[in-house]
C-alpha positions in Angstrom: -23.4 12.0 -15.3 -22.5 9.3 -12.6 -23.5 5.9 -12.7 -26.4 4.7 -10.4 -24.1 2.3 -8.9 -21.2 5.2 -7.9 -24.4 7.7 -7.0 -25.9 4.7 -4.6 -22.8 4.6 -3.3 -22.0 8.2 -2.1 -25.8 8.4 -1.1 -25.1 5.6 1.2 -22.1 6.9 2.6 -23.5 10.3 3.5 -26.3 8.6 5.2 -23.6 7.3 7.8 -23.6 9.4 10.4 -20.1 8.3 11.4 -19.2 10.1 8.1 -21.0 13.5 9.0 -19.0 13.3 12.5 -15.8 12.5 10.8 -16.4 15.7 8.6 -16.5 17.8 11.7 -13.2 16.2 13.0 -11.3 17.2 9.6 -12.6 20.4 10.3 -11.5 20.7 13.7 -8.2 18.9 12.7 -7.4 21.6 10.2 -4.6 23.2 12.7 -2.5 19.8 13.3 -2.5 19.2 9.2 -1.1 22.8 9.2 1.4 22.3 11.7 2.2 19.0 10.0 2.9 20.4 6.7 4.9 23.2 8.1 7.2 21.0 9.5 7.7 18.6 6.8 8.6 21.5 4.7 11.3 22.2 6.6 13.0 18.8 6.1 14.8 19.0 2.9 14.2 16.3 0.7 16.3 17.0 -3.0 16.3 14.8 -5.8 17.5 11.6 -4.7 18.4 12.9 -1.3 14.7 12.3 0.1 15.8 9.9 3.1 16.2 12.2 6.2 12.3 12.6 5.3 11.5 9.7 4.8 12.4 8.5 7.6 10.1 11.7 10.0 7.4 10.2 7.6 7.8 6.7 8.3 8.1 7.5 12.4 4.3 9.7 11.8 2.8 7.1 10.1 3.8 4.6 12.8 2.6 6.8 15.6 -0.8 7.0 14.0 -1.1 3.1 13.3 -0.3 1.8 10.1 0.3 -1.8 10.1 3.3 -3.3 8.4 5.0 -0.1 7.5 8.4 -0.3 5.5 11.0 1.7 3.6 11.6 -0.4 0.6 14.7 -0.2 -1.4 13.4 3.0 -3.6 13.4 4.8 -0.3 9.4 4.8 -0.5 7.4 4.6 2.8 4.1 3.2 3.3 2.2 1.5 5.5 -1.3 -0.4 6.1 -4.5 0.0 6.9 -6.2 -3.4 6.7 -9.9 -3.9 6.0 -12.0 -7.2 6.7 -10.9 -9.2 3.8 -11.8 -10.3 0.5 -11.8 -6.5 -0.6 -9.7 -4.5 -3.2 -6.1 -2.7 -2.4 -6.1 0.5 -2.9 -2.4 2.9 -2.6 -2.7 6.3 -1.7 0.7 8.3 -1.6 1.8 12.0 -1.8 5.2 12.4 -2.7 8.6 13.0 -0.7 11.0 14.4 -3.5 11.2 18.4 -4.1 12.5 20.2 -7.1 15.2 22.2 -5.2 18.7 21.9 -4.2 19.7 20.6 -1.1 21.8 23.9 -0.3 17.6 25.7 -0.6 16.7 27.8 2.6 13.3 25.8 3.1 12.4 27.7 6.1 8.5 28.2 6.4 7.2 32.6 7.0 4.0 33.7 7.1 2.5 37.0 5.9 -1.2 37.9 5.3 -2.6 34.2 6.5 -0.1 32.7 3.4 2.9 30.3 4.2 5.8 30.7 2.1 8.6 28.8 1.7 10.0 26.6 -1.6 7.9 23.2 -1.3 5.1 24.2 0.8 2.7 23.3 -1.5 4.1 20.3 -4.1 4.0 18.3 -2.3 4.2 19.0 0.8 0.8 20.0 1.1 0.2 16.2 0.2 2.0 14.7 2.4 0.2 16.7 5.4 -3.2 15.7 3.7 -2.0 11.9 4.0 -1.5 12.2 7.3 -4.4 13.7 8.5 -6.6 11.1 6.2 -5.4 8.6 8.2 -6.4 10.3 11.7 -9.6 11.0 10.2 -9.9 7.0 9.1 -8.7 6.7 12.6 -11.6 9.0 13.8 -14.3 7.4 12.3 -14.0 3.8 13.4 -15.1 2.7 9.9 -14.0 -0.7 9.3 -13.3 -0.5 5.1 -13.9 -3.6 3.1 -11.1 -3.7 1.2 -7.3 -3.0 2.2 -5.5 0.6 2.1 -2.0 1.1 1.6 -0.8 4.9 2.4 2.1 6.2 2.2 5.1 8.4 0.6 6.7 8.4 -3.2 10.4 9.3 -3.9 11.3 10.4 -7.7 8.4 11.8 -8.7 9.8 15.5 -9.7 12.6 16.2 -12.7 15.1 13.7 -13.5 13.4 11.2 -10.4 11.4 10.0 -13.4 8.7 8.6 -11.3 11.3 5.9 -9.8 9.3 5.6 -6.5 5.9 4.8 -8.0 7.6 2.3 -10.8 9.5 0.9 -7.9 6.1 0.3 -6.0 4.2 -1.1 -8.7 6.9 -3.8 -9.9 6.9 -5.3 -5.9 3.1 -4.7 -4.9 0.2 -5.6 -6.3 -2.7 -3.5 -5.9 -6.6 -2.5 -7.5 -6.3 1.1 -7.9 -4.2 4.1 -6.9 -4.6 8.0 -5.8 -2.0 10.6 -5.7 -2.4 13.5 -4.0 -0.7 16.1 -5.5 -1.3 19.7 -7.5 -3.3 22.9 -6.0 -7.0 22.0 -6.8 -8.9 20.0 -5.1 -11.9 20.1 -7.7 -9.3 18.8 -10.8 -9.3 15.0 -11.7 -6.2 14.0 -13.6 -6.7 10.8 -15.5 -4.9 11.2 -18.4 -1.0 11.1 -18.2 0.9 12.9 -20.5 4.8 10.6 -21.3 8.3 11.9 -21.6 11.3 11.2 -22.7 14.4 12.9 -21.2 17.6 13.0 -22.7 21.3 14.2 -22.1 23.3 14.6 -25.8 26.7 15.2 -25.3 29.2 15.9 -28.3 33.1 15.2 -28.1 36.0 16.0 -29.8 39.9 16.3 -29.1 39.2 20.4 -29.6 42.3 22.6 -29.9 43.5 25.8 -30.3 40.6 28.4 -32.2 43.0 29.0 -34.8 46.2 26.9 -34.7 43.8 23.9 -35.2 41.1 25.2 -37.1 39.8 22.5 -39.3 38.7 20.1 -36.3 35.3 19.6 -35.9 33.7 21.4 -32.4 31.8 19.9 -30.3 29.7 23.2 -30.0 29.0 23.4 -33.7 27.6 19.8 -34.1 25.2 20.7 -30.8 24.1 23.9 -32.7 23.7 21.6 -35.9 21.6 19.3 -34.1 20.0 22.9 -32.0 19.0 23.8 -35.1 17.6 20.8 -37.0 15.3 20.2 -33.4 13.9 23.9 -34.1 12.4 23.0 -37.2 10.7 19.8 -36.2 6.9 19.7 -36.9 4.3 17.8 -34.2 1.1 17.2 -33.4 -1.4 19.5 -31.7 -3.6 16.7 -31.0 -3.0 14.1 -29.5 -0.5 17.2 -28.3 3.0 16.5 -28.8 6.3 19.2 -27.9 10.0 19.6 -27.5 12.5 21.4 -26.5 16.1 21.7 -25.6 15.8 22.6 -21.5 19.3 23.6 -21.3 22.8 23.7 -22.8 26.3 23.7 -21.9 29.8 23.3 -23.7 33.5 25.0 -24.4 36.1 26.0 -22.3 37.0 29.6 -23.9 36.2 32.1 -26.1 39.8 31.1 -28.3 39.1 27.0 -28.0 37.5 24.6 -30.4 34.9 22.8 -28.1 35.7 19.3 -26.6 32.6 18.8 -25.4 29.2 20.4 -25.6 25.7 18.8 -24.5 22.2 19.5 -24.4 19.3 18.1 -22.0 16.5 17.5 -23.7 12.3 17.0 -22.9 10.1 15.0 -25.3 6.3 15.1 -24.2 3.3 13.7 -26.1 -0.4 12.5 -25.1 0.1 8.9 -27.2 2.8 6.8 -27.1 3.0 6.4 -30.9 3.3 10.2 -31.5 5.8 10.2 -28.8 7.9 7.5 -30.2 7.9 9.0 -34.0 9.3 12.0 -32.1 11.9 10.3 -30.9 12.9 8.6 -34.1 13.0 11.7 -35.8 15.1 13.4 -33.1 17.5 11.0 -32.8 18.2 10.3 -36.8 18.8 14.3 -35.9 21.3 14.3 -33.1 23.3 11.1 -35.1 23.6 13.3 -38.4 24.5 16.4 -37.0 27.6 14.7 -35.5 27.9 13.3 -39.3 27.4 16.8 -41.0 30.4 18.4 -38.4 32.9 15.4 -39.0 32.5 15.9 -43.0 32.5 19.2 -42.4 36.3 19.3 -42.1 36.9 15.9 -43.2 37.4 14.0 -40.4 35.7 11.7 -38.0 37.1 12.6 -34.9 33.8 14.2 -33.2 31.4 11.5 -31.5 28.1 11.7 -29.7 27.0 10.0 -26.6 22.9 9.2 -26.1 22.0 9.3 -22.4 18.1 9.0 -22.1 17.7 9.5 -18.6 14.1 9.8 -18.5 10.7 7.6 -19.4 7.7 8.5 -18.5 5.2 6.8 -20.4 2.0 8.3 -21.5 -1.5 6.7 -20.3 -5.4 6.8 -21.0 -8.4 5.8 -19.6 -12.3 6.6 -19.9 -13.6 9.9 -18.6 -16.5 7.5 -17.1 -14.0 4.7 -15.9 -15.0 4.6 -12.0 -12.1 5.6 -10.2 -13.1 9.0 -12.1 -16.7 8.9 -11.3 -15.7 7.8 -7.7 -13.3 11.0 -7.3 -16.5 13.5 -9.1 -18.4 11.8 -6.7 -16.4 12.5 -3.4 -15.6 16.1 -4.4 -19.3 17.0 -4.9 -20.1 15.3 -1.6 -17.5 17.4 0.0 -19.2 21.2 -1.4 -16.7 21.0 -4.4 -17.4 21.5 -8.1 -15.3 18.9 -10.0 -14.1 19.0 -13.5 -11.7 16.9 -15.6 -8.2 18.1 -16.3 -6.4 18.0 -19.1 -3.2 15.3 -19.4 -0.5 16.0 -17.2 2.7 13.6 -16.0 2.1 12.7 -12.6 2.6 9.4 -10.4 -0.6 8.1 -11.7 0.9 7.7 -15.3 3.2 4.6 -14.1 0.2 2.7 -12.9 -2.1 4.0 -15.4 -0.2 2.4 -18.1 -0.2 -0.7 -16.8 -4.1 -0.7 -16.5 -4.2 -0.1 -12.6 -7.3 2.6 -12.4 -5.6 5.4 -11.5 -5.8 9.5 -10.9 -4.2 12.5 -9.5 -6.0 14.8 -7.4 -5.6 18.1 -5.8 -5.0 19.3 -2.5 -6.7 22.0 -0.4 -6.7 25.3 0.1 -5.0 27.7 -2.5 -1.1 27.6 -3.8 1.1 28.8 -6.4 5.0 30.1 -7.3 5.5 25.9 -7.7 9.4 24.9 -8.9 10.2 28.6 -7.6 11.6 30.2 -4.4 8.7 32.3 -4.0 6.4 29.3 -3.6 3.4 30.0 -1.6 0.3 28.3 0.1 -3.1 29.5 1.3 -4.7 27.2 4.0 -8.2 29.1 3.8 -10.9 25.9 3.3 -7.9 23.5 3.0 -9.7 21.1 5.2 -12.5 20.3 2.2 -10.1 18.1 0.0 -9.1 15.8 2.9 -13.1 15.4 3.3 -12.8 15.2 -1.0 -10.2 12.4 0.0 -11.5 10.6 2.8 -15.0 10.0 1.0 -13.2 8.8 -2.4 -11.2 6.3 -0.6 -14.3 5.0 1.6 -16.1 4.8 -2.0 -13.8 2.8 -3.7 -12.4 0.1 -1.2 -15.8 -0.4 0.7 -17.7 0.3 4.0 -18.5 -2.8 6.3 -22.5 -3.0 6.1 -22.9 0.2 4.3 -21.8 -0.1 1.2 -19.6 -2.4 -1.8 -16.4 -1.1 -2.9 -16.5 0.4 -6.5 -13.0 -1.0 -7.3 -12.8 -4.2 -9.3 -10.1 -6.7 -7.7 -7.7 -7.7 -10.4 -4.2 -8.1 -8.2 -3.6 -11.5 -7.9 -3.3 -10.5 -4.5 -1.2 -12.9 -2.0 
């Protein structure tokens, strides 16, 4: 049930007929955030390698108008959008980073009114959606209260570990954040689910399978420390997993491993369940290097710790009003919105340091995400940027039409 204040609000701002025209332009845009996406996809932008992107973003947002728009040292890209003062900041971003090699054929096809290529969809889709918001702010002549900064993220898939957003949020300060990202438009994530990644990596001086049999193997105190991980007990709620992602070690079928090592992913919904996890996992990786060296009586085989990831985990109120704003704005655009459940996404960095943030979807229909076979389906895609425009208008503010709904708690310079 929304608030009176956030339903006043969206009442108000479908009154405004520059609203109902700006509608019809997103409509009548549809083809150009296509285009746009199509494009983007095509630019490769790996793990840490999301520059040559970055920079085609940077030029589009400049060519529709942004104020001070920078790269910062991250390789993030935003802009602004000023409003008349005295109002809250509010960050919008999609972001840059794919999951896939930079050696991936990223070429868009299209078959059956679906574009297919890997990235078309997260987050590319995102991305497009930015852009066309801002022609759509653009559009309507609205003059917005408070300030909005829109832009790009780097980092935010795999081993990126959300260093674009962290980046952000340590130089900037701001009153509330939206990511647009994931293939629902009606889905508000505003729960973030933490992580920690890590790389475990056993050593030894190996030898010969038989000539030096009696040294400890790297391989063996892995599959110790395999082992013990398979038998750990969590929590189903707040829910808490593991798992070893992937493993790698040896040299030959006749050798004593030098070196063996494991990448590991520890999630949970509360950061105390996710730190007993932890404990227990290390204490697990540490003894099973103990457990090989007195194995065979020696000391030789060591372990090295790498965690490479930290994402933390982050909660706020299913009624906080960056949540009722977003139910708001999808039911003013024909949408039927519904809470999802805790996921790790950009909003988790600023969610945990009490920023109001969320996560919500793009339009049209997607799946085959993380795969080559990723595909999108542009059919009604032109609803979420309506979703998005109305959600932003809501929360920083509409010059004699409305207050904003965010708070101002930057100490804004």
């Amino acid at each position: 049930m929304l608030s009176q204040k956030v339903q006043s609000t969206y009442e108000k701002i479908m009154a405004d007929e520059r609203v109902n025209r700006t509608y019809k332009f997103i409509e009548s845009d549809h083809e150009n955030t296509i285009s746009e996406q199509i494009q983007l996809t095509e630019i490769p932008a790996p793990p840490f390698q999301e520059e040559i992107r970055a920079q085609n973003f940077k030029q589009r947002l400049q060519n529709l108008g942004l104020k001070d728009i920078k790269m910062d040292k991250e390789g993030n890209v935003f802009g602004v959008r000023p409003g008349t003062g005295n109002g809250p900041k509010l960050f919008v971003s999609a972001h840059l980073d794919t999951v896939f090699p930079e050696s991936t054929d990223t070429t868009v096809t299209e078959k059956d009114g679906k574009l297919y290529a890997p990235g078309i969809g997260d987050d590319t889709r995102g991305l497009a959606e930015v852009l066309a918001i801002i022609r759509a702010l653009n559009e309507s002549t609205i003059s917005t209260i408070g300030d909005i900064i829109i832009g790009g993220t780097v980092g935010e898939e795999g081993v990126g570990d959300l260093r674009g957003v962290k980046a952000f949020f340590q130089e900037n300060a701001v009153d509330g954040y939206i990511s647009i990202d994931g293939p629902n438009m009606n889905v508000i994530t505003y729960l973030g689910t933490g992580s920690y990644r890590y790389q475990i990596t056993y050593k030894g001086s190996g030898g010969h399978s038989f000539v030096d049999f009696g040294s400890p193997s790297a391989t063996h105190g892995l599959g110790r420390a395999i082992a013990a991980i398979a038998q750990l007990e969590t929590k189903a709620n707040p829910k808490t997993t593991f798992t070893v992602g992937e493993v790698r070690g040896g040299t030959s079928v006749n050798a004593i491993a030098q070196e063996a090592s494991m990448l590991v992913d520890l999630r949970s919904n509360d950061q105390q369940e996710l730190d007993k996890l932890d404990k227990a996992f290390l204490e697990i990786v540490r003894n099973a290097c103990v457990e090989e060296n007195n194995r065979w009586g020696s000391e030789d085989l060591t372990v090295e710790i790498d965690r490479f990831g930290n994402r933390p985990p982050a909660s706020q109120p299913s009624d906080a009003v960056i949540v009722q704003a977003a139910w708001g704005a999808i039911e003013s655009a024909g949408g039927d919105p519904e809470l999802g459940q805790p996921s790790s996404t950009d909003a988790n960095y600023p969610m945990s340091l009490g920023v109001p943030a969320i996560t919500t979807g793009t339009g049209g229909n997607a799946g085959g995400a993380h795969t080559l076979e990723e595909w999108f389906d542009p059919t009604n895609g032109h609803l979420a940027i309506q979703k998005s425009f109305t959600l932003i208008l809501g929360l920083v503010g509409v010059k004699d039409v409305c207050e904003p709904l965010l708070s101002t708690i930057a100490k804004n310079e």
